[in-house]
N, CA, C and O atoms as a printed pandas DataFrame, in Angstrom:
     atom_number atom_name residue_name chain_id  residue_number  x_coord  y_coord  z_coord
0              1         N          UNK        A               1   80.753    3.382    4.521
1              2        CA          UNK        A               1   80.065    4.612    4.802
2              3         C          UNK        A               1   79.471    5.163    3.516
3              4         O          UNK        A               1   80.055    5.191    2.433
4              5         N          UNK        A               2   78.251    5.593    3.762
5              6        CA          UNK        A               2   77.680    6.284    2.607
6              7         C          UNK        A               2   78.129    7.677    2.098
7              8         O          UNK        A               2   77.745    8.695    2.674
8              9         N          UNK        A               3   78.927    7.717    1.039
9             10        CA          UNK        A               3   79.413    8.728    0.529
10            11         C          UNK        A               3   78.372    9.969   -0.144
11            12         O          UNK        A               3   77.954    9.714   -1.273
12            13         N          UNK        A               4   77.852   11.525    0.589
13            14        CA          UNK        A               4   77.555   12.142   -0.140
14            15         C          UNK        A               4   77.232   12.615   -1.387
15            16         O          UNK        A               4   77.078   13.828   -1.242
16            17         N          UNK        A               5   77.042   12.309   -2.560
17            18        CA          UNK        A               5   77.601   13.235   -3.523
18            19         C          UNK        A               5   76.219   14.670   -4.122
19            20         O          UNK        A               5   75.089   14.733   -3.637
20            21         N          UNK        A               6   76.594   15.338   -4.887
21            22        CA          UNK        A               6   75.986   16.853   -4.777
22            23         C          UNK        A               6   76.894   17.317   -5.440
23            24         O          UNK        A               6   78.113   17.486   -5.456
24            25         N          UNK        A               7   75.198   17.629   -6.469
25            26        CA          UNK        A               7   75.549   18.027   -7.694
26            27         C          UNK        A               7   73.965   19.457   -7.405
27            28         O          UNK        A               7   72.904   19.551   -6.787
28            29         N          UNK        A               8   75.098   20.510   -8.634
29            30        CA          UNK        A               8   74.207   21.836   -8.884
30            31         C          UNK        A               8   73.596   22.228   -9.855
31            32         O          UNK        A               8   73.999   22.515  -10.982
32            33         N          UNK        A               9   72.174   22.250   -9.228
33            34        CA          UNK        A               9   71.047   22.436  -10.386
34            35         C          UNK        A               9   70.809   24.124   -9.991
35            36         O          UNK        A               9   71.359   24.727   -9.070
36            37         N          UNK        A              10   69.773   24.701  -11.028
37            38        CA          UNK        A              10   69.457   25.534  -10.868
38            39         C          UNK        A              10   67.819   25.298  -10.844
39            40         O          UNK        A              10   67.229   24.358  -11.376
40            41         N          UNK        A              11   67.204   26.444  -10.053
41            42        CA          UNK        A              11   65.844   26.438   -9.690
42            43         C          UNK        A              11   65.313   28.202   -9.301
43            44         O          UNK        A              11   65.901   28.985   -8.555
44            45         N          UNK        A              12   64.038   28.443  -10.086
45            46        CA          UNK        A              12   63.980   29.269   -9.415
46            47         C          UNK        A              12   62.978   29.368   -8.278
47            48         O          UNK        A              12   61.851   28.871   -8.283
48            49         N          UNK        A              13   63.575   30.125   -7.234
49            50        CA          UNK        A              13   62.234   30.454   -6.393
50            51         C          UNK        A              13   61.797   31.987   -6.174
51            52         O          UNK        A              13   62.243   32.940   -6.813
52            53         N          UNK        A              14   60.542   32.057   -4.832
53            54        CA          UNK        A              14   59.951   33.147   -4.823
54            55         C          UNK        A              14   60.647   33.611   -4.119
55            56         O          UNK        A              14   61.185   32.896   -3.274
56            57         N          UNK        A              15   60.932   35.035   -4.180
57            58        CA          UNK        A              15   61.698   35.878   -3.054
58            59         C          UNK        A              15   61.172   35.842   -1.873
59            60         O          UNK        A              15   61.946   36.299   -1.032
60            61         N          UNK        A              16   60.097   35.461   -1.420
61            62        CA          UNK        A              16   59.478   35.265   -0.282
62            63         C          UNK        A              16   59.723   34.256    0.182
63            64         O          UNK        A              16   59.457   34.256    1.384
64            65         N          UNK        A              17   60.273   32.984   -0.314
65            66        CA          UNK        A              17   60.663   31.605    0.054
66            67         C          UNK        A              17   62.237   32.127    0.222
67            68         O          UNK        A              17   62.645   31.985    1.374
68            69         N          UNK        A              18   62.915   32.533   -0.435
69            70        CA          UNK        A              18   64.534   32.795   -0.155
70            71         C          UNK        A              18   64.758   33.603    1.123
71            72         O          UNK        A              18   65.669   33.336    1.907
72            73         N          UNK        A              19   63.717   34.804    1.337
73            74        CA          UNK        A              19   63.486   35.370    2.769
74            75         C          UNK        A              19   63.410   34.646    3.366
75            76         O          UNK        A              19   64.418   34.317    3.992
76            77         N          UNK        A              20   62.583   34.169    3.496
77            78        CA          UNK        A              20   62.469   33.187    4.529
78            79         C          UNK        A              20   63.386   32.008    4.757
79            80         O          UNK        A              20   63.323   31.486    5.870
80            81         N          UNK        A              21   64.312   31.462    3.781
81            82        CA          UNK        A              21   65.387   30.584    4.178
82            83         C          UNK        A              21   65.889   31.582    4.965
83            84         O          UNK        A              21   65.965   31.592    6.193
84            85         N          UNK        A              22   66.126   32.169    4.420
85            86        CA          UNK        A              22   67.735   33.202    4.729
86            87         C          UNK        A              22   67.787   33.969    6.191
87            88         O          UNK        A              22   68.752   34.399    6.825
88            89         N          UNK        A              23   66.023   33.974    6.550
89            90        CA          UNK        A              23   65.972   34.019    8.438
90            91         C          UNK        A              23   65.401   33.402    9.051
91            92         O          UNK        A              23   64.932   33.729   10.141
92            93         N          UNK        A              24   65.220   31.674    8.165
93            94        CA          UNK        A              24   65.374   30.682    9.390
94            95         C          UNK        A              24   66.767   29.535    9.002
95            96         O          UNK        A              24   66.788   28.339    9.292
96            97         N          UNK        A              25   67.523   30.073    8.499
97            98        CA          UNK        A              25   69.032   29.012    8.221
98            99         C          UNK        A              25   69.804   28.924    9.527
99           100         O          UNK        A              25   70.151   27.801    9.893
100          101         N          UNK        A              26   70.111   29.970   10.265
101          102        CA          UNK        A              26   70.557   29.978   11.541
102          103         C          UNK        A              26   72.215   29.619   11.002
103          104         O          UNK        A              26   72.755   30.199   10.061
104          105         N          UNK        A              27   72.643   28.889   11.561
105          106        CA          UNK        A              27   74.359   28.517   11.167
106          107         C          UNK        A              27   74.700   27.814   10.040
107          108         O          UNK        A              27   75.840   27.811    9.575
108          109         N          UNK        A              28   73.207   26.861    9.300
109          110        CA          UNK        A              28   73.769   26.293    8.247
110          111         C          UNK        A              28   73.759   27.480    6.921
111          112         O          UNK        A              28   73.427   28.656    6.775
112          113         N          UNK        A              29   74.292   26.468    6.160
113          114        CA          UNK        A              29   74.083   27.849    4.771
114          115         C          UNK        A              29   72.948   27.719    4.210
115          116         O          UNK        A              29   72.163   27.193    4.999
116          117         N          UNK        A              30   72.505   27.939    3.265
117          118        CA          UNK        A              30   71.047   28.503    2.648
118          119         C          UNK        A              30   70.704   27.156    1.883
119          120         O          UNK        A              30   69.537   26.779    1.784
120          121         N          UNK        A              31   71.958   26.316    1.250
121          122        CA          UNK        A              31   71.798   25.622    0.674
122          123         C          UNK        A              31   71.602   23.976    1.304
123          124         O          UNK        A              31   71.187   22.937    0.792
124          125         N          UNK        A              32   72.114   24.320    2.642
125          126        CA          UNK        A              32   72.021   23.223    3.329
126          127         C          UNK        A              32   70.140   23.015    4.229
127          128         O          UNK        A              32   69.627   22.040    4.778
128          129         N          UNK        A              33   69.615   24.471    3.980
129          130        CA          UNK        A              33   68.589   24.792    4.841
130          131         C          UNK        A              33   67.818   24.329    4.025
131          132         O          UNK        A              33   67.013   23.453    4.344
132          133         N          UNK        A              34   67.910   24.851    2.722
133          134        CA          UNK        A              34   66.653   24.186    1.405
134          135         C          UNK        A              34   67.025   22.805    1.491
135          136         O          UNK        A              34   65.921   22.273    1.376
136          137         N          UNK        A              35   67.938   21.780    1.630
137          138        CA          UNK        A              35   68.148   20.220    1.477
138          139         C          UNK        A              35   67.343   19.644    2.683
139          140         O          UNK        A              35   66.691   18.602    2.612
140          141         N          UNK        A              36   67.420   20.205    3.487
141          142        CA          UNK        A              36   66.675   20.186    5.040
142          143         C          UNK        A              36   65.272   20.066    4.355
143          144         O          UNK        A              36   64.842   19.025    3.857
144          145         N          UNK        A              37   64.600   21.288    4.394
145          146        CA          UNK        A              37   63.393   21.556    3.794
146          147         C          UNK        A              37   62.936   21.021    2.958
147          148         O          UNK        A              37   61.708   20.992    3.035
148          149         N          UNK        A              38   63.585   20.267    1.652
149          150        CA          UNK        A              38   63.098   19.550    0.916
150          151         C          UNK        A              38   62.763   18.522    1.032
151          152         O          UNK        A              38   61.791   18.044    0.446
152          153         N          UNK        A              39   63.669   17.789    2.011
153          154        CA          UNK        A              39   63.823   16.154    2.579
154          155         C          UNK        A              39   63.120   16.210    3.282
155          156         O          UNK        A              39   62.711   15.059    3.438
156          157         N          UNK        A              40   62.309   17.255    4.305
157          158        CA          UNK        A              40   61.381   16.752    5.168
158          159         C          UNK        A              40   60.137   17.176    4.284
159          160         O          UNK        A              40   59.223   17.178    5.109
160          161         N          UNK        A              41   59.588   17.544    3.039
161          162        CA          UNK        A              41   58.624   18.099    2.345
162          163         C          UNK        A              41   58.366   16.602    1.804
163          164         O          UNK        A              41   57.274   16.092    2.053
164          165         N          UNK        A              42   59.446   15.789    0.985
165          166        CA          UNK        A              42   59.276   14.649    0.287
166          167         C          UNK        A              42   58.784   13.489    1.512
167          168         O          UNK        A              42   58.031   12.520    1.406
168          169         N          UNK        A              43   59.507   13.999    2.649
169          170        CA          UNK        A              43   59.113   12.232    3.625
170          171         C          UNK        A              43   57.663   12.681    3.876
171          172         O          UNK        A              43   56.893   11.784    4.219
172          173         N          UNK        A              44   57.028   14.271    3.727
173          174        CA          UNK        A              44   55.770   14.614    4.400
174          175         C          UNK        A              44   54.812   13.504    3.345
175          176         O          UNK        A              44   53.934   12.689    3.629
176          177         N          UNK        A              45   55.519   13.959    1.857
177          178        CA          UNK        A              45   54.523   13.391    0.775
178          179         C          UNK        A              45   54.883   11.979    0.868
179          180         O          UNK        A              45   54.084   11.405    0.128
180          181         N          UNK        A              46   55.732   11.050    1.433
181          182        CA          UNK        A              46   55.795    9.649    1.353
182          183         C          UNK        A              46   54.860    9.672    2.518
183          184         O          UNK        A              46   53.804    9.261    2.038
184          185         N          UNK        A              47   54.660    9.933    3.816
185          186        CA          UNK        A              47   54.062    9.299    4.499
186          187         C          UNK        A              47   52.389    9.767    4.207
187          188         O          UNK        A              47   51.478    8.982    4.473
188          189         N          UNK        A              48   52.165   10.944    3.713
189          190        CA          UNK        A              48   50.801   11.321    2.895
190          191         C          UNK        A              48   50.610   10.736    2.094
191          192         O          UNK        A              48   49.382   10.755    2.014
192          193         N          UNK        A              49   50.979   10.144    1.330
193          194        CA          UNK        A              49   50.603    8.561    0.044
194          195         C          UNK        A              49   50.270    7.434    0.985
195          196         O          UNK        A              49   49.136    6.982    0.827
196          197         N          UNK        A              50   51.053    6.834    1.999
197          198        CA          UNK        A              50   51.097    5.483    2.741
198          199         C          UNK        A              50   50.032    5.606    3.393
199          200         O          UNK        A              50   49.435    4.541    3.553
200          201         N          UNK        A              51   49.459    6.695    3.929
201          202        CA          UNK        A              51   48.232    7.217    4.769
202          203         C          UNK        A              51   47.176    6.729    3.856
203          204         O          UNK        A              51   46.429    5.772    4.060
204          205         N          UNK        A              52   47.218    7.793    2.441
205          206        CA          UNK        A              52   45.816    7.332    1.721
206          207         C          UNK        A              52   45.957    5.754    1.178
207          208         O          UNK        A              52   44.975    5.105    0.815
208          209         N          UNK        A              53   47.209    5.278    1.177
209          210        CA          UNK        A              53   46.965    4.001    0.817
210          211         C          UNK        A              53   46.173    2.847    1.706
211          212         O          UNK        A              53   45.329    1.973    1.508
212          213         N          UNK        A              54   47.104    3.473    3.014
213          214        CA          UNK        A              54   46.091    2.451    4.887
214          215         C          UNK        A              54   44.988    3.136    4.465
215          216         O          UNK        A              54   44.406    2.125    4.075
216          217         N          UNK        A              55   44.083    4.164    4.175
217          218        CA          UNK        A              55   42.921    4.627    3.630
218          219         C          UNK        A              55   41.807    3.577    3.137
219          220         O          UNK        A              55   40.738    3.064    3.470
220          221         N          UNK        A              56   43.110    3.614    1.766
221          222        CA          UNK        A              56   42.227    2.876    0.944
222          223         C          UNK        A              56   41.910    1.438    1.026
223          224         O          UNK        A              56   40.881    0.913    0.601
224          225         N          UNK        A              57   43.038    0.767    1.701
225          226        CA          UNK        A              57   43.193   -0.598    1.992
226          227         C          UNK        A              57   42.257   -0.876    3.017
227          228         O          UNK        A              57   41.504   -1.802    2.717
228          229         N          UNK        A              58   42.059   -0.367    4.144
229          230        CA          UNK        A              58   41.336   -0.378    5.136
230          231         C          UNK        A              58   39.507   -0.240    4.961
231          232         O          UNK        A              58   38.600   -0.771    5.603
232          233         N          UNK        A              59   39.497    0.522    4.035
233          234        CA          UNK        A              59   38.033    0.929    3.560
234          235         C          UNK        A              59   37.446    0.208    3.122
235          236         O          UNK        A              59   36.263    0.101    3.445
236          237         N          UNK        A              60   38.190   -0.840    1.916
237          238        CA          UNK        A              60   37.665   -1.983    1.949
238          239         C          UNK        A              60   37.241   -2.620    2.903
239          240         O          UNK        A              60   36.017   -2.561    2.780
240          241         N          UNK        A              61   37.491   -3.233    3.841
241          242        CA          UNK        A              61   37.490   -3.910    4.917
242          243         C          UNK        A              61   35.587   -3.854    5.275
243          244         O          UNK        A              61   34.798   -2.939    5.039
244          245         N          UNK        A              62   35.437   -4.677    5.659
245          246        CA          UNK        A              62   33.352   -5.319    5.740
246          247         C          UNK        A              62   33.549   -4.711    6.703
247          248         O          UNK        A              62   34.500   -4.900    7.462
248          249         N          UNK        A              63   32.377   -3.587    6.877
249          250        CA          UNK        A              63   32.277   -2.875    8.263
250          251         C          UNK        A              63   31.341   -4.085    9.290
251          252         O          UNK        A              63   30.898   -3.745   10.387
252          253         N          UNK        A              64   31.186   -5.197    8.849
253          254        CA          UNK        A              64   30.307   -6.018   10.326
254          255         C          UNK        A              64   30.835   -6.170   11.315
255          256         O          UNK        A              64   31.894   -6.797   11.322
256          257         N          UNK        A              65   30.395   -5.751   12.282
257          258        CA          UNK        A              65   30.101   -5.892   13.966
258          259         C          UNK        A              65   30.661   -7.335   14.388
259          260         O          UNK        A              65   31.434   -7.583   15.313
260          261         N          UNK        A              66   30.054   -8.256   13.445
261          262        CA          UNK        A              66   29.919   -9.559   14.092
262          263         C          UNK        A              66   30.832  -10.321   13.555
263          264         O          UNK        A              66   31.127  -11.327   14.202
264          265         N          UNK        A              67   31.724  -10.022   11.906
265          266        CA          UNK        A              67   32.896  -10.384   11.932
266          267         C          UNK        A              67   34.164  -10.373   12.630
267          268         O          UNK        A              67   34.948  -11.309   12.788
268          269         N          UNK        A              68   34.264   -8.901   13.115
269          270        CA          UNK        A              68   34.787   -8.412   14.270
270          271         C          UNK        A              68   34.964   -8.960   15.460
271          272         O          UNK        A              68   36.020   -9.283   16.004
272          273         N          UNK        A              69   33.951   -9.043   15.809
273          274        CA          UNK        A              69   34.027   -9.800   16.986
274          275         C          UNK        A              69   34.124  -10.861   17.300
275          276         O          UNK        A              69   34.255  -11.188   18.480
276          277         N          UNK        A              70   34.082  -11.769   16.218
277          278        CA          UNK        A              70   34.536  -13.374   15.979
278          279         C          UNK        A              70   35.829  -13.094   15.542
279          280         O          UNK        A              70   36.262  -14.232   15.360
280          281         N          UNK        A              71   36.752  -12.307   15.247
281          282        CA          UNK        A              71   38.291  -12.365   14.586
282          283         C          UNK        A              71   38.706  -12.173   16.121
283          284         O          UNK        A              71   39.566  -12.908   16.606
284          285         N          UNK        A              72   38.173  -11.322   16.768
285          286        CA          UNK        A              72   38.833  -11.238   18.396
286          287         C          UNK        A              72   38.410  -11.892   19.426
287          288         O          UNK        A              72   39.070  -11.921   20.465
288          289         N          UNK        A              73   37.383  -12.441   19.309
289          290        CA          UNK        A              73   37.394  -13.656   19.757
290          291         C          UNK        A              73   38.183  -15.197   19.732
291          292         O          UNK        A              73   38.230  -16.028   20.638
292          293         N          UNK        A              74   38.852  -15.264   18.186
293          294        CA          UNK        A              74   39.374  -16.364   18.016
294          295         C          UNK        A              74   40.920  -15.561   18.563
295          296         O          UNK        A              74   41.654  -16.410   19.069
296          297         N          UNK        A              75   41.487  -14.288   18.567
297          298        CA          UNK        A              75   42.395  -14.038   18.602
298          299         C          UNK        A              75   42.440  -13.946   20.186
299          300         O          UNK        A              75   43.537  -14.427   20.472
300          301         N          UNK        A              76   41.812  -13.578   21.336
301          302        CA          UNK        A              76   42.176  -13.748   22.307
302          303         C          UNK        A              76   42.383  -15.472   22.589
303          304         O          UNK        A              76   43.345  -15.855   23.255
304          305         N          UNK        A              77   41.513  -16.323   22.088
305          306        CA          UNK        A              77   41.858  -17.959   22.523
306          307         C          UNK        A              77   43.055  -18.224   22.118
307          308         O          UNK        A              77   43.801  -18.877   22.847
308          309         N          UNK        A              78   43.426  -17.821   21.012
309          310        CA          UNK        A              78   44.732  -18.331   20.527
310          311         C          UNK        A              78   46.196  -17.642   21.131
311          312         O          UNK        A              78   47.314  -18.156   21.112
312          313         N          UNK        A              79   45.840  -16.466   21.605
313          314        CA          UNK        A              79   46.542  -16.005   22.325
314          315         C          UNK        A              79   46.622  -16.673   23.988
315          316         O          UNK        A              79   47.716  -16.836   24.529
316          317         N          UNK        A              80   45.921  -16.860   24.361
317          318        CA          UNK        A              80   45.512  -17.433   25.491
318          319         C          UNK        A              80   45.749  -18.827   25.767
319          320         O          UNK        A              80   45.720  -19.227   26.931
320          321         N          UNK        A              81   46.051  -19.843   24.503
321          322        CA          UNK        A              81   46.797  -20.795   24.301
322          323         C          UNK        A              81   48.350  -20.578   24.522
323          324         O          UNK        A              81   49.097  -21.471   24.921
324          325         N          UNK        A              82   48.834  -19.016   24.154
325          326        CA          UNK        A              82   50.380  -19.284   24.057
326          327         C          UNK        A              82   50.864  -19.337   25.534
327          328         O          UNK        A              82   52.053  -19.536   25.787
C-alpha cells in the first residue's frame, strides 16, 4: 500500500482564496480542501500541455484530401481481411 507522507510548508495566500476554501471545505479541513484543489489544478495543467502537444503533433500532419483517403482506404481492406 502506498504510504502517505506530508510534510509542512508555508505559503502565502489571498484572503479571498482562504474565504473561499473555508466556504467550500464542507467536512474536510482546509488543508485537505487546498490538496484537493491543487491536485486537480496540476492534472488541469498536465492534461493542458498533452492537449498543446496532440496540437502540435497533429499540425504537422499534410492536410491532403487524397492522402487521407488512401490511408482509409487501405485501412478498411485490411480490416476487412481480418
Amino acid at each position: 500500500m502506498n504510504a502517505t507522507t506530508r510534510s509542512t510548508k508555508t505559503f502565502s495566500l489571498d484572503r479571498e482564496i482562504l474565504a473561499e476554501v473555508k466556504r467550500t471545505k464542507g467536512s474536510q479541513s482546509e488543508s485537505e480542501r487546498v490538496n484537493r484543489l491543487l491536485r486537480f489544478a496540476l492534472d488541469m495543467e498536465r492534461r493542458a500541455e498533452l492537449d498543446r502537444e496532440a496540437a502540435s503533433f497533429f499540425g504537422s500532419a499534410p492536410d491532403d484530401r487524397n492522402e487521407r483517403r488512401a490511408f482509409q482506404t487501405a485501412s478498411v481492406r485490411s480490416l476487412a481481411r481480418d
